[in-house]
C-alpha positions as CSV (number, residue, x, y, z in Angstrom):
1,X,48.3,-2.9,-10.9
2,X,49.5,-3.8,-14.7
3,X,48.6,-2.0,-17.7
4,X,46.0,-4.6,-18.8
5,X,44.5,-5.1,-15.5
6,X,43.5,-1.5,-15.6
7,X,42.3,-2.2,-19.0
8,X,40.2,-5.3,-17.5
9,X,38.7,-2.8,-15.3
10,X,37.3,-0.2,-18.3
11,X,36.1,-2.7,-20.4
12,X,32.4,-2.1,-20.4
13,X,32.6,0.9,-19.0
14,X,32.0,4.0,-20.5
15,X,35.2,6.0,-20.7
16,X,35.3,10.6,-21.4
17,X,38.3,12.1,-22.4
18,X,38.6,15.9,-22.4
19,X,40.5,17.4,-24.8
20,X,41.2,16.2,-28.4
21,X,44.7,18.0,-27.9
22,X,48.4,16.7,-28.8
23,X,48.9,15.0,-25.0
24,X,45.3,13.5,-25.4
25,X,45.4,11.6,-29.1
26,X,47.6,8.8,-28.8
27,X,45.4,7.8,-25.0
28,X,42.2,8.2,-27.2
29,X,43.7,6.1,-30.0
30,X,45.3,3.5,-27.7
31,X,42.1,3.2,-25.5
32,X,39.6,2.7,-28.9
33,X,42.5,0.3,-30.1
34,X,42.2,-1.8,-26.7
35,X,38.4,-2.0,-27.4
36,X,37.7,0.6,-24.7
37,X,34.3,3.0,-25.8
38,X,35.4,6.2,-25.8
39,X,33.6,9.7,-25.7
40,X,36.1,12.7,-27.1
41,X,35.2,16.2,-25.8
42,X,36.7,19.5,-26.5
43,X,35.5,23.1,-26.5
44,X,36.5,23.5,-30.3
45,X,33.8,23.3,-32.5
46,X,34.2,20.5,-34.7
47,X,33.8,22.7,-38.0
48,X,37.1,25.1,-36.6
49,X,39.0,22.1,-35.5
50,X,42.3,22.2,-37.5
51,X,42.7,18.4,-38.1
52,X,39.6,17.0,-39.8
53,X,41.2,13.9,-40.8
54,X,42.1,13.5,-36.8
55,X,38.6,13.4,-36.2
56,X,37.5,11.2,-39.4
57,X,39.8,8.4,-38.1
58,X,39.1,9.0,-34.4
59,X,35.3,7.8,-35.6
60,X,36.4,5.1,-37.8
61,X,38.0,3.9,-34.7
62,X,35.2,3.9,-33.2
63,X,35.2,7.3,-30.9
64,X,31.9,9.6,-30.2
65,X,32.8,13.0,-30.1
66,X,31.1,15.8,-28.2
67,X,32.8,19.5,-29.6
68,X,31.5,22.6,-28.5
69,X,30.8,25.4,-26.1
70,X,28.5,22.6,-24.3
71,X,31.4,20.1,-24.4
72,X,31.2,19.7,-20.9
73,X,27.8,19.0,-20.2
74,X,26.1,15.6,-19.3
75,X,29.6,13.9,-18.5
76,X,27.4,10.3,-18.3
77,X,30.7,8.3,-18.2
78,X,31.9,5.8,-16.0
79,X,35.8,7.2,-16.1
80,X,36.4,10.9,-17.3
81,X,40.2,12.0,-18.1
82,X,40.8,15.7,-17.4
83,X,43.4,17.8,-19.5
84,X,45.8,19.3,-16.9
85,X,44.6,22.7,-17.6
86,X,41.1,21.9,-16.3
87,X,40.9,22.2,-12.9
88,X,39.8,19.3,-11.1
89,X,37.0,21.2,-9.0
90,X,34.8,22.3,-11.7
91,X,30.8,22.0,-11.3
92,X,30.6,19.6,-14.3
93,X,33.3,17.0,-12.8
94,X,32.0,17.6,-9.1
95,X,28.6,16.3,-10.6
96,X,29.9,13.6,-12.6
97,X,31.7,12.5,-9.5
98,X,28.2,12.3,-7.5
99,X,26.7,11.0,-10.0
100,X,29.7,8.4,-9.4
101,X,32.5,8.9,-12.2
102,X,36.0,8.3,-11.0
103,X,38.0,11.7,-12.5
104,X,41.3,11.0,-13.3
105,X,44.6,12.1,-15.5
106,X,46.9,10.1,-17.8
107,X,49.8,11.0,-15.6
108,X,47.7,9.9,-12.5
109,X,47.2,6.5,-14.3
110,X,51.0,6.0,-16.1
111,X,52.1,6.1,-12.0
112,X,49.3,3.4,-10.9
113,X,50.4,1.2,-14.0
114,X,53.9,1.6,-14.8
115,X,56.5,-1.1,-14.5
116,X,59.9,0.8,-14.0
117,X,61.2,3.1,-11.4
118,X,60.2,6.7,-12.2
119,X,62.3,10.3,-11.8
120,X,60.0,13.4,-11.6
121,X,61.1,17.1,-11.2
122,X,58.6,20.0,-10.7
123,X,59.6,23.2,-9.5
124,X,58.9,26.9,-11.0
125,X,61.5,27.1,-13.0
126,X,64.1,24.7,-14.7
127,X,62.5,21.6,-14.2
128,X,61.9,21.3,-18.2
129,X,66.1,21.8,-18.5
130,X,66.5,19.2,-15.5
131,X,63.9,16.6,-16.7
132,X,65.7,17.1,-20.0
133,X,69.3,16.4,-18.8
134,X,68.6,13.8,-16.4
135,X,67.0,12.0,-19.4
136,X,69.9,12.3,-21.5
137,X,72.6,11.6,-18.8
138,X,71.2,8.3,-18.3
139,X,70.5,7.2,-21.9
140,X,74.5,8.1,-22.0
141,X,74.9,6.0,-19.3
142,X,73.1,3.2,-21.6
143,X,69.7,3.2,-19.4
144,X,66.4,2.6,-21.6
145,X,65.0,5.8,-20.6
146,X,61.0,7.1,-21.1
147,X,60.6,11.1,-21.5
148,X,57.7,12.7,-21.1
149,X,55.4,14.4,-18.8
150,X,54.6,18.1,-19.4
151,X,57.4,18.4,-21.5
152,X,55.3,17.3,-24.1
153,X,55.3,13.6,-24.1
154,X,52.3,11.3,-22.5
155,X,53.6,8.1,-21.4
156,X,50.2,6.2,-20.8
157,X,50.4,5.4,-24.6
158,X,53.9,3.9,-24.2
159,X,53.3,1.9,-21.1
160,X,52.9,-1.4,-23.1
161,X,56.4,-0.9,-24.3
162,X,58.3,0.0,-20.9
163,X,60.2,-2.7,-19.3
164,X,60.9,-3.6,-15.3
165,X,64.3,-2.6,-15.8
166,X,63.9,1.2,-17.5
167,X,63.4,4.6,-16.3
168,X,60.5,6.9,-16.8
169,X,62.0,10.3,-16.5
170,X,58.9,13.0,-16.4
171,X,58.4,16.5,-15.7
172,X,55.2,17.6,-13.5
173,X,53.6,20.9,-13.8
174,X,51.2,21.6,-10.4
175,X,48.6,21.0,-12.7
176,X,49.1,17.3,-13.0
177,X,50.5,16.9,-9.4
178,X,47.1,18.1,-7.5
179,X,45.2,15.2,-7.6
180,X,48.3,13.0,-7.7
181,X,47.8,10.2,-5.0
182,X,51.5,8.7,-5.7
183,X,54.5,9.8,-6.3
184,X,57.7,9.2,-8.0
185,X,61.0,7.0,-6.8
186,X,62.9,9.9,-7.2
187,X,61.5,13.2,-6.7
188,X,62.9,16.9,-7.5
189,X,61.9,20.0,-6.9
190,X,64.3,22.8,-8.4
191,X,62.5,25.6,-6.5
192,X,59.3,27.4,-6.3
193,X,58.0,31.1,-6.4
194,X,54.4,32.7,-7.1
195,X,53.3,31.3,-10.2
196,X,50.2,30.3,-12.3
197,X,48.1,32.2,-9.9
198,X,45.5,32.9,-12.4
199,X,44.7,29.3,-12.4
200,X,45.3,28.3,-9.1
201,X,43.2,29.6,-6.2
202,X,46.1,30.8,-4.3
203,X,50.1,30.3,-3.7
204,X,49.0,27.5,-1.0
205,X,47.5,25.5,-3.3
206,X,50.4,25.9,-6.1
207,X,52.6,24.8,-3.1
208,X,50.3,21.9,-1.8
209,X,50.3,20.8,-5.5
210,X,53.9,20.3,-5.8
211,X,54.5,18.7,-2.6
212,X,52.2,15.6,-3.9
213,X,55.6,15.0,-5.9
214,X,56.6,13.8,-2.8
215,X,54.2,13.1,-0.3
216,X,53.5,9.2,-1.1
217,X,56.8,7.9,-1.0
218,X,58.2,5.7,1.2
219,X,61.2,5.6,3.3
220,X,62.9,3.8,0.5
221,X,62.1,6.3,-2.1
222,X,64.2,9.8,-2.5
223,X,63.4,13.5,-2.5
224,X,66.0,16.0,-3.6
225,X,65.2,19.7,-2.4
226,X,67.0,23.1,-2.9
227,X,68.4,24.5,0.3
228,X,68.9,27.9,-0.8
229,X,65.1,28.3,-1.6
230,X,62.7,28.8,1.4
231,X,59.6,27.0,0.4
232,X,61.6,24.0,-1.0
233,X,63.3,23.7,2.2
234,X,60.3,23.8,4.1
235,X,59.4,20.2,2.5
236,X,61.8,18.5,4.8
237,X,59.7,17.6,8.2
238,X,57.2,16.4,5.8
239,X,59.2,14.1,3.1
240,X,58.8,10.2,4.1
241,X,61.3,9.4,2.1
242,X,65.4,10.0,2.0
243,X,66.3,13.5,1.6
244,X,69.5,15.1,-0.2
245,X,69.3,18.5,-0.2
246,X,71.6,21.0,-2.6
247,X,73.3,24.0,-2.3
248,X,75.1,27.2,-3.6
249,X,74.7,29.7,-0.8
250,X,74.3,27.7,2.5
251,X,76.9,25.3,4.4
252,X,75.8,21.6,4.5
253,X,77.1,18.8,6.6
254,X,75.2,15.9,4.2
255,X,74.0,16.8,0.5
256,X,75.7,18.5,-3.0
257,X,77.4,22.0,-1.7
258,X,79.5,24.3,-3.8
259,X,83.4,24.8,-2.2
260,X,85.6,26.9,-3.5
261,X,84.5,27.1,-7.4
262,X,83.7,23.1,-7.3
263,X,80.3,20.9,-6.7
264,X,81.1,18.5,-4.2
265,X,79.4,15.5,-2.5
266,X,79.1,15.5,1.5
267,X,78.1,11.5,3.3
268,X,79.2,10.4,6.5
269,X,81.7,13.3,7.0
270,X,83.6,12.3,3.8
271,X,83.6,15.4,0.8
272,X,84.1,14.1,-2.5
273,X,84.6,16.9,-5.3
274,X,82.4,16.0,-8.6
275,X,82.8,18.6,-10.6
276,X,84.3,22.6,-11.4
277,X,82.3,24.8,-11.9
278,X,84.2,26.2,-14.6
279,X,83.6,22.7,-16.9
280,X,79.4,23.4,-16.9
281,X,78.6,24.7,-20.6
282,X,75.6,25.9,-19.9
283,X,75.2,29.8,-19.4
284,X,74.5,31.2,-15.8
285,X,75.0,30.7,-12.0
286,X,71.4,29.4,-11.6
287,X,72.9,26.2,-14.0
288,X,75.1,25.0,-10.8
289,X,72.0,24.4,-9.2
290,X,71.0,22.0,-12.2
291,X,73.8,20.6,-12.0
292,X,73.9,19.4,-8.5
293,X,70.5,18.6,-8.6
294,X,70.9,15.7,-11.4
295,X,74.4,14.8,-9.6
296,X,72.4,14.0,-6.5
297,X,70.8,10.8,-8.1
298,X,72.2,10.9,-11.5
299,X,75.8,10.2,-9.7
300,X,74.8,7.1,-8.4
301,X,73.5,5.6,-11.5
302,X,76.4,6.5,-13.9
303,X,80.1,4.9,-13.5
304,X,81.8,7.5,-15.7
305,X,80.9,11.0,-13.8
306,X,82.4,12.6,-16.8
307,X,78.8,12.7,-18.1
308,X,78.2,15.3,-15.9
309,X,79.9,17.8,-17.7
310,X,79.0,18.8,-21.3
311,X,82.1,17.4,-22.8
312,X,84.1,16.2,-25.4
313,X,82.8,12.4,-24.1
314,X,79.5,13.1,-24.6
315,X,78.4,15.9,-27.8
316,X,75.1,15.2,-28.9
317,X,74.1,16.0,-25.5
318,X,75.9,19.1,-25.0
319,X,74.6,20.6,-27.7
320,X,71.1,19.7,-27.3
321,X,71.6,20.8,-23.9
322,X,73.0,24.2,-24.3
323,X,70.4,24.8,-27.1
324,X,67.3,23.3,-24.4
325,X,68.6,25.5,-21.4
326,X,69.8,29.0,-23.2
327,X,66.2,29.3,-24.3
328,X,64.5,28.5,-21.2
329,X,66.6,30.4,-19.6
330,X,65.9,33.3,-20.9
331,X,62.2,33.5,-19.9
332,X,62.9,31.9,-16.6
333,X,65.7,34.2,-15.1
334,X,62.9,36.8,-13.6
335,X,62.8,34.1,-10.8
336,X,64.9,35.3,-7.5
337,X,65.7,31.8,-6.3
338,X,69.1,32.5,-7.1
């Protein structure tokens, strides 16, 4: 399906989006742009809303908006957009789907629609670091590359811009992967341990969540899993696609291992050594991991594997790297994956 197929399809339709938020405004503004009626709704009142002018143009576009404690209530539309922080199961979206609505996400839409081949990574921690690097590696590598996902950035917007021949590098939180029905080319998951428990009815569904990452490829399509992590490793009787597994504390005969201080590649009984350990910048063990995680995929699209390290060749990234990761890091490390 293209982008203005899926257009064809709203036009005359009534269209909801919930959530008047940063990830939400340029969907609402494209869709109003395209013709497309749309109906804003967010719990803020309109009076405490901190961009009036937002909502002043989001009318002169043409937008109804529907703010308030009852912002949920009679969801009449034909296609309602959920914010990834709304579950997917609340009463007012299980009667707007009897009442036949079709509930979906931006992220689940950019995937139906988009053009390119797409990189995900989800994973309980790291994957913002990952999705970060891998983006950066292959724009060094001269690759037209799209960033976005939960790191910040919604795609759906862009989609009239991205070619056949780009990337679409995204992270996925298991809030946009639980009503995913497709999933990316390339697929990572760093590792996974209790978390967002308060939101999620229990660690099965966080885990069932993150596995949709995954689940709808094909056998042409690749899944890259951490060995050393339980759950992660678990994915592998159910992965349709190729799987490369990586690791620091377990012996592999096929995947990205750590021997003697370097990362090396195992295939077909041949070890090729990729990188020291010693030459990764970034602070902390747990960053080897990272490291052979990108290599896994990343390896194969860049000719110089230089890239991989945060050198000389390549500054802008380092820095931006070593800045990204010794942040996250430091509210991540609580984790025991490593």
């Amino acid at each position: 399906m293209t982008f203005e197929s899926y257009l064809a399809t709203l036009r005359g339709k009534q269209v909801a989006v919930i959530g008047i938020g940063v990830s939400n405004i340029p969907l609402i503004k494209l869709f109003l742009k395209k013709g497309i009626a749309v109906t804003a709704c967010d719990k803020c009142q309109r009076e405490a809303y901190d961009n009036q002018s937002l909502l002043l143009e989001l009318e002169a576009l043409g937008a109804t908006l529907h703010m308030g404690a009852d912002y949920l209530d009679n969801l009449t539309q034909d296609v309602i957009f959920r914010s990834p922080g709304i579950r997917p199961d609340i009463p007012a979206f299980a009667q707007a789907k009897a009442n036949g609505a079709v509930i979906t996400s931006e992220m689940e839409m950019f995937f139906h629609v988009c053009p390119c081949k797409t990189i995900a990574v989800t994973g309980s921690d790291g994957k913002t670091t990952t999705t970060t690097i891998i983006a950066k590696l292959l724009e060094a590598a001269g690759y037209h590359v799209h960033l976005g996902g939960n790191i910040g950035r919604p795609l759906l917007p862009d989609i009239e811009s991205i070619q056949p021949d780009d990337l679409a590098v995204l992270e996925l939180s298991s809030f946009q992967l639980m009503t995913m029905d497709t999933s990316a080319d390339i697929a990572v998951v760093t590792n996974l341990a209790p978390n967002h428990l308060d939101i999620h009815k229990g660690m099965e569904e966080y885990i069932a969540a993150k596995k949709n990452i995954f689940l709808y490829q094909n056998a042409q399509q690749k899944v890259v899993l951490n060995r050393d992590n339980d759950i992660t490793y678990s994915f592998v009787p159910e992965a349709k696609g190729q799987v490369t597994l990586f690791s620091r504390q377990n012996h592999l005969d096929e995947g990205v291992v750590m021997e003697d201080g370097v990362i090396c590649v195992k295939k077909d009984g041949n070890t090729r050594k990729v990188l020291p350990v010693t030459d990764i910048l970034l602070p902390g063990v747990h960053n080897i991991h990272r490291r052979r995680c990108r290599g896994l995929h990343i390896e194969r699209c860049i000719k110089d594997v230089s890239l991989l390290c945060s050198s000389e060749d390549t500054p802008r990234t380092t820095d931006l790297v070593r800045i990204i990761a010794y942040n996250i890091f430091q509210l991540n490390l609580s984790l025991g994956t490593y």
